[in-house]
N, C-alpha and C positions, 0 to 999 in steps of 0.2 A: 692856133685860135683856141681859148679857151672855151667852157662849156658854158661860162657867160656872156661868150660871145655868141651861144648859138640860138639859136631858134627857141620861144618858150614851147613848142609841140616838140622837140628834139630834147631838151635838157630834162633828166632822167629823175627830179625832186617831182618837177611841174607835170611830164607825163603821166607819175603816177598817183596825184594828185588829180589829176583829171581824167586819166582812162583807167584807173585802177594798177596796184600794184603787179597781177598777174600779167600784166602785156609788159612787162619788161624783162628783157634778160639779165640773167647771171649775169654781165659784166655791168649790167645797168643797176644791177640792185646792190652789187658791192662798191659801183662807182659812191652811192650815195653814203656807205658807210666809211668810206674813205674821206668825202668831203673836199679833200681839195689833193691837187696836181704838185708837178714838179717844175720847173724852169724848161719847156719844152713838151711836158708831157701835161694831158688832162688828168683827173681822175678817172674819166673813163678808161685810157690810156691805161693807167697804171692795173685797175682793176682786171683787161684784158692781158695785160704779160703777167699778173699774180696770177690765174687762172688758165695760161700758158705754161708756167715753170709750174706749180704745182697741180697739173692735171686736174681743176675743175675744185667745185668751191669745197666739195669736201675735204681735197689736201690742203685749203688753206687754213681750212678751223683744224686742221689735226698738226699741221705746223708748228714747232717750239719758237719759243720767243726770239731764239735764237737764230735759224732760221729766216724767220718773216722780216725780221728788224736789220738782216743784214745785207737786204736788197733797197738802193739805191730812191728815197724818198719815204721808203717806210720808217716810223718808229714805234715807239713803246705806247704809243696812242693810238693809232689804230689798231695797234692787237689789241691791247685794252679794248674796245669798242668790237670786234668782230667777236671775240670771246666772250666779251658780254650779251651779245646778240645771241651766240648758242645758247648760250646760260638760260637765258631768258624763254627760248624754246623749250627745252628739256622741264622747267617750273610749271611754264603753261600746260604741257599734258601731263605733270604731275598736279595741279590744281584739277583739271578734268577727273582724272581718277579720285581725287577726294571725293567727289561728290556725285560721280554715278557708279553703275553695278561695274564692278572691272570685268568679272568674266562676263559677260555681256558683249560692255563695248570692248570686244578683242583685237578690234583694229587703235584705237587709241593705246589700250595695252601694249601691240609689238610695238607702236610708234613710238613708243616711252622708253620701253629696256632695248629698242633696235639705238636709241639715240643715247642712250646710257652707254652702249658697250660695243659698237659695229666696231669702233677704232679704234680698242684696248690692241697692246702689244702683249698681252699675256691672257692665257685666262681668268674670266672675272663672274664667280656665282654671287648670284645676285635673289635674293627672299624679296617678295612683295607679301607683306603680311596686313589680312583683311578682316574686316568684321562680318556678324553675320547676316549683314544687307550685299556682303563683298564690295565693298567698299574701300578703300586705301586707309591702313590707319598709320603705316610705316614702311619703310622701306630701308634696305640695309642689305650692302658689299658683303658676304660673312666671310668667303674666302678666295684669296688671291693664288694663282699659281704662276705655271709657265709659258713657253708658249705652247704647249702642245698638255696642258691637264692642271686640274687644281683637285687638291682632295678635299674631299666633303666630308662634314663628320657630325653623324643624326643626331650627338647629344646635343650641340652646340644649335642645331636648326631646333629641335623641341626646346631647348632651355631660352633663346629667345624669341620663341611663337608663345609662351608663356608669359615671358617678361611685357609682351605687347597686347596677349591678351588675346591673342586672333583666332576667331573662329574657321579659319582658310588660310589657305598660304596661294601661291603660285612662284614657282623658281624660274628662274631665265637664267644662262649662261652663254656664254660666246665662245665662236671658233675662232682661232688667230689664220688658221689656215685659209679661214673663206666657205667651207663647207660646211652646209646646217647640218646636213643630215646627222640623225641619236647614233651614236655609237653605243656598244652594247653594255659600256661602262654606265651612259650617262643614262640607258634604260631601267638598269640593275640599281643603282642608286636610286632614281625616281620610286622603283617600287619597293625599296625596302625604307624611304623616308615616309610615301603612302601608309607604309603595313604600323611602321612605328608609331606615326600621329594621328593615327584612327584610334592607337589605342585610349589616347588624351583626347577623343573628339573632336580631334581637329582634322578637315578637309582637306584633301591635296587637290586642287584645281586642274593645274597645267603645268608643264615644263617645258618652257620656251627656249629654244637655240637660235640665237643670233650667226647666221655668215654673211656675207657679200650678198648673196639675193633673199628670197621669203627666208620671211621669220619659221622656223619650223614647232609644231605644237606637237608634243606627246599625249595630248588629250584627242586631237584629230586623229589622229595616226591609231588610236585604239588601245595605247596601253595604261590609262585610265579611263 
């Protein structure tokens, strides 16, 4: 039986249309991004064995095309479409940062650079550079590494906190391993990027670490 055949309190468009999107599940909320079934199977169906084979919906958006397209009813249109869904998250809390204080709302912050980089295979430093309401005026990758370090290099962060003009910065970087905790590399570097851009007037906010659980802040932890 298809999901047209079911019940309109059951069919997963019409539920959350009427009881809100929050009462339905992961399988229910990608059923609808899926849209339709296979000879056999619903989309609910399918949405449940993609979230099967890839352990839950964050391995399906971190899935290559290759990958997701080569199980049986999927194509290059619904990835299209799931991808553009993240896509579409990731803008929305970078629209938010445009227009309120970032260090402020620090919880929109990690939810920005945790969805930027939770699932890079290598490490990825990442500058938010702000004005002096802190404010978003730019944001920008500066340097990519491996999976286990990226080197940072203070000309390149002051020569484009200049180009953008920013009264503040705040850095975020990611663990490939899973573990937020600063290592005494990414401490060392925070404070000698701090010592360097005080000297140009510009604020060092935060340095955020992305793993697997909390975002970790070096501005909490006391080393700004």
């Amino acid at each position: 039986m298809g999901i047209a055949d079911w019940p309109n309190s059951e069919r997963p468009r019409e539920k959350l249309i009427t009881a809100g999107a929050h009462t339905l599940s992961d399988a229910e909320l990608l059923a609808i991004f899926l849209r339709t079934g296979t000879r056999g199977a619903s989309a609910l169906d399918l949405a449940r064995g993609l979230i099967s084979i890839f352990g839950g919906l964050r391995g399906i958006l971190k899935a290559s095309r290759e990958e997701f397209c080569a199980l049986p009813g999927i194509g290059r249109s619904k990835f299209a479409q799931l991808q553009a869904a993240s896509e579409l998250v990731q803008r929305c809390l970078q629209e938010t940062l445009l227009r309120e204080d970032v260090f402020c709302n620090s919880r929109i912050t990690r939810q920005y650079v945790k969805s930027r980089l939770i699932d890079r295979g290598r490490e990825v430093f990442l500058c938010l550079f702000l004005d002096s309401q802190n404010r978003l005026i730019a944001q920008e990758e500066l340097f990519l590494g491996t999976i286990d370090g990226a080197s940072v290099h203070p000309r390149e962060v002051i020569k484009r906190a200049l180009y953008h003009n920013a009264a503040a910065l705040i850095f975020a970087h990611n663990h490939p391993s899973g573990i937020s905790e600063p290592s005494q590399a990414d401490i060392s570097i925070t404070l000698r990027l701090k010592n360097l851009l005080s000297e140009v007037d510009i604020r060092t906010l935060d340095h955020l670490i992305v793993g697997e659980g909390e975002v970790r802040s070096l501005a909490e932890q006391g080393y700004l």
